[in-house]
Each structure stands twice: as C-alpha cells, then as structure tokens.
N, C-alpha and C positions, 0 to 999 in steps of 0.2 A: 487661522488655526488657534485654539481658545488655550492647548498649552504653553505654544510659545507668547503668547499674552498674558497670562500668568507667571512667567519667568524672567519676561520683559520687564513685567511692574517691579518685581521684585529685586532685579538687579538694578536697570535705569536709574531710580531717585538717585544715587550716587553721581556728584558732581562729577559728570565726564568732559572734557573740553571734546569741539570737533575739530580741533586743532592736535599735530601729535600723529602717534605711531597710529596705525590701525589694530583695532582691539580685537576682542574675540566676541562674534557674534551669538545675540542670543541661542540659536540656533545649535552651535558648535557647545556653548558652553551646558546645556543642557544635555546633548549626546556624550559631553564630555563624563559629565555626573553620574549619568547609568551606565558608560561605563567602568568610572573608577568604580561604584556600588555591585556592577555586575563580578566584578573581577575583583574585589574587594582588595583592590591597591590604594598606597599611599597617595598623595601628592608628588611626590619625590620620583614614587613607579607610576606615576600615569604618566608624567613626565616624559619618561625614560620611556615606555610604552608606546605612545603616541611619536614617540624620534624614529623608536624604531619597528615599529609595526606599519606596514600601508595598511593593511587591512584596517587597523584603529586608527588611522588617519583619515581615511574614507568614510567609515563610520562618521566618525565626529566632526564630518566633511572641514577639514581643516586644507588646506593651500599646500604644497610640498615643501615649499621654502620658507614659510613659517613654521614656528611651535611655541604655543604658549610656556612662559614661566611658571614656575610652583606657585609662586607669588599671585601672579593672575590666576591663574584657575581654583587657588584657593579662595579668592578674594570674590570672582564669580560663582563660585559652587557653595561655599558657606552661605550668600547673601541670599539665598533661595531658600525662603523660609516653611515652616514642616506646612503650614495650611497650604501653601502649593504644593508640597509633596503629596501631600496626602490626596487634593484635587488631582491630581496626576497618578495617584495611586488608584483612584477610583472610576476615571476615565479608563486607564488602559483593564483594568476589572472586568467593564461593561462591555468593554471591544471584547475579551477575551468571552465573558457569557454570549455573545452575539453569534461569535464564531464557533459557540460550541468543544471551546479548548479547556475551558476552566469553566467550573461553575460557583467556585469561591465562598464556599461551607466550612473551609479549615484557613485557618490564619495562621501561618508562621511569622513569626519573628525574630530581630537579627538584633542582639544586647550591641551595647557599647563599654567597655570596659571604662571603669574611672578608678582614679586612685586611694584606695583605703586605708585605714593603722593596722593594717594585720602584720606580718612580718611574713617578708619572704623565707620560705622553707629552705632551710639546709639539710644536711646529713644527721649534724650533730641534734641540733634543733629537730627533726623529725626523732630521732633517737631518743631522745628526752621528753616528748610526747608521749610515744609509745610506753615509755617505760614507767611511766608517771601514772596513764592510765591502766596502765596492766597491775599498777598496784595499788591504785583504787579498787579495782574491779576486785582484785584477791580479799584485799579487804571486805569488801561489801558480800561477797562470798562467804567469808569467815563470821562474818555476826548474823549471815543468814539461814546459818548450820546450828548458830546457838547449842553450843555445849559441843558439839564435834568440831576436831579441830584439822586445819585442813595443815597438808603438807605444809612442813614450815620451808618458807621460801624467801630467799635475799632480798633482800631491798636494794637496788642497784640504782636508787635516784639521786646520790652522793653523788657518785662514779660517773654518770651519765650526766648529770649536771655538766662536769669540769667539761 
C-alpha cells in the first residue's frame, strides 16, 4: 500500500533501536493522525481518546493493553511531513472521484492558530475602543457638515481610558 510507504519513509529515518519496548506501527500511527485531524483533538485527547474509546482503538487498530504516550504520538504524527500529507490528500481525492462521493471543485480549509502582538480583549479595553472610535467617527462627521454643527457630545475617552 503506497500510503503507508509514504509515512513509513517519513517516520523510520529516526534512529529506532530493534531492541526495547514495541512501538507504534506505521499503520496505527497514521489511523492515529486522521483521527486526532478528524476529531480535531489534542494530543493530550487522543490520548485520553484512544484509553478510552474501543471504537478509536480499533480504528487505529491498536492492541487493548497498550496505548501510546502523547510523547509518542506526537513524535510519530509531527514527523509526517505536509508533502505526504498532501500525497495522502490527493490519493484518498481520487478514491473519492472514483466512487462518485466527491468530485472535489471546492477546497476547504482548516487555519492553524499562531501567536500575535495584538492584545487579548477585555471589557475595559473593548470599551475603550469603542469609544475612541465613536469619537473619531463624530468627529469626522462634524467637519463633514462643514459649518453645521452636529450635537455637541462628551468626549468620554478620559473616563474610559482609566
């Protein structure tokens, strides 16, 4: 099968001794990966997942008396690089035009959140926003009137500051 030889390549090069615990087979860590993608869980919840679902045991034909670590599964599912995803992406595609389920004309896709300089929104901070634009805006209004003069109205960006 040409996917699991593609996730093969890409996990294997990592020094594995054949000595040691038994690991987690190509096979398992690949089922493993659609389903943390499918169910868009952590590590932490595939984990937990996999403990306690049979159904997501069977799935990602895993053994009853084992369970991979977060440690392992992360170390297996990261090392699986996007050009196999994407091969993988484009495999099950064709299966799906074949079968007449999808004809794959529209693309969705799924961000990944990273971290910015913006500043998490508070109360006060959304309040001071608001008020800040509201009196631009009044502004911009009043010189747009040119010679009429609009209600005269508080400036509350002192107040709303503190």
């Amino acid at each position: 099968m040409d996917l699991l030889d593609w996730v093969a390549a890409d996990i294997n090069p990592r020094n594995v001794e054949d000595t040691g615990r038994k690991g987690l087979s190509v096979e398992s860590a690949l089922r493993c990966a659609i389903l943390k993608q499918c169910r868009q869980l952590t590590y932490g919840d595939l984990v937990f997942c996999l403990m306690d679902s049979a159904s997501c045991q069977n799935f990602a034909r895993l053994s009853m008396e084992w369970f991979p670590k977060k440690s392992v599964l992360q170390g297996c599912i990261s090392a699986i690089t996007d050009v196999t995803w994407e091969r993988v992406n484009q495999r099950l595609l064709h299966s799906a035009q074949q079968a007449r389920v999808e004809k794959g004309e529209m693309l969705r896709i799924d961000s990944t959140v990273t971290d910015s300089p913006i500043h998490e929104p508070s109360d006060s901070t959304l309040l001071w926003d608001s008020v800040r634009v509201l009196v631009r805006l009044l502004q911009q209004a009043e010189e747009l009137a040119s010679g009429t003069t609009v209600n005269e109205y508080p400036n509350h960006r002192r107040v709303a500051k503190k």
